[in-house]
C-alpha positions, 0 to 999 in steps of 0.5 A: 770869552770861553767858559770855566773849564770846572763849568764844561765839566759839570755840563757835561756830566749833567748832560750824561745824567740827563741822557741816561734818565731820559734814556731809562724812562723811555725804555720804562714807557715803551717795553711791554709789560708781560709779565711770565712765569718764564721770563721770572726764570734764572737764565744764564748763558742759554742753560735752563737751570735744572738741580741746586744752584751750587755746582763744584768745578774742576780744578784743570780749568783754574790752571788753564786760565793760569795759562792764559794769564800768563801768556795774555799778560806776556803778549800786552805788555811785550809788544807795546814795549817792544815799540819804544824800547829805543827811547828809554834805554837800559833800565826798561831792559832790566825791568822787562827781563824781570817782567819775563822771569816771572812770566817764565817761572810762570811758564816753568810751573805748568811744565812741570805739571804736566799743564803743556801736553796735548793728550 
């Protein structure tokens, strides 16, 4: 007799909060307890904080991840498509050469904007 699918639902969700609290009270019981004036530093990505904590940045690197989105965005869905194109047929055409206008106006808007020299 096999059991209520609603049943291996709730035990293996409980199964996950029981592994996660065992998990965090073991951590608590086993880690050190030495507390530094170092470790209570902000550390963020390996650069000791030095001056205020509010920093402008340049407006060139907002369109070099506008670039990576349109040319990330362009290659994760063109290439799973690309494999099962046969099956669903023209309208999935129409619908990706809509998808490619976009991304190409996309592309359009950085060379116009000089976004694409290497100097």
């Amino acid at each position: 007799m096999t059991p209520h699918p609603y049943v291996v639902v709730a035990a293996t969700v409980a199964g996950g909060v029981l592994f996660f609290a065992v998990a965090m009270l073991a951590n608590r019981l086993l880690r050190p307890q030495a507390i530094t004036r170092e470790k209570l530093t902000t550390y963020e990505s390996g650069v000791d904080p030095v001056g205020h904590g509010w920093a402008q940045t340049q407006v060139r690197y907002y369109l070099y991840t506008f670039l990576y989105v349109v040319f990330a965005v362009d290659a994760v869905y063109l290439f799973p498509w690309a494999t099962v194109v046969e099956a669903f047929g023209w309208a999935t055409l129409a619908e990706m050469g809509v998808f490619l206008g976009v991304l190409a106006l996309g592309l359009l808007h950085a060379w116009r904007r000089l976004a694409l020299r290497w100097t």
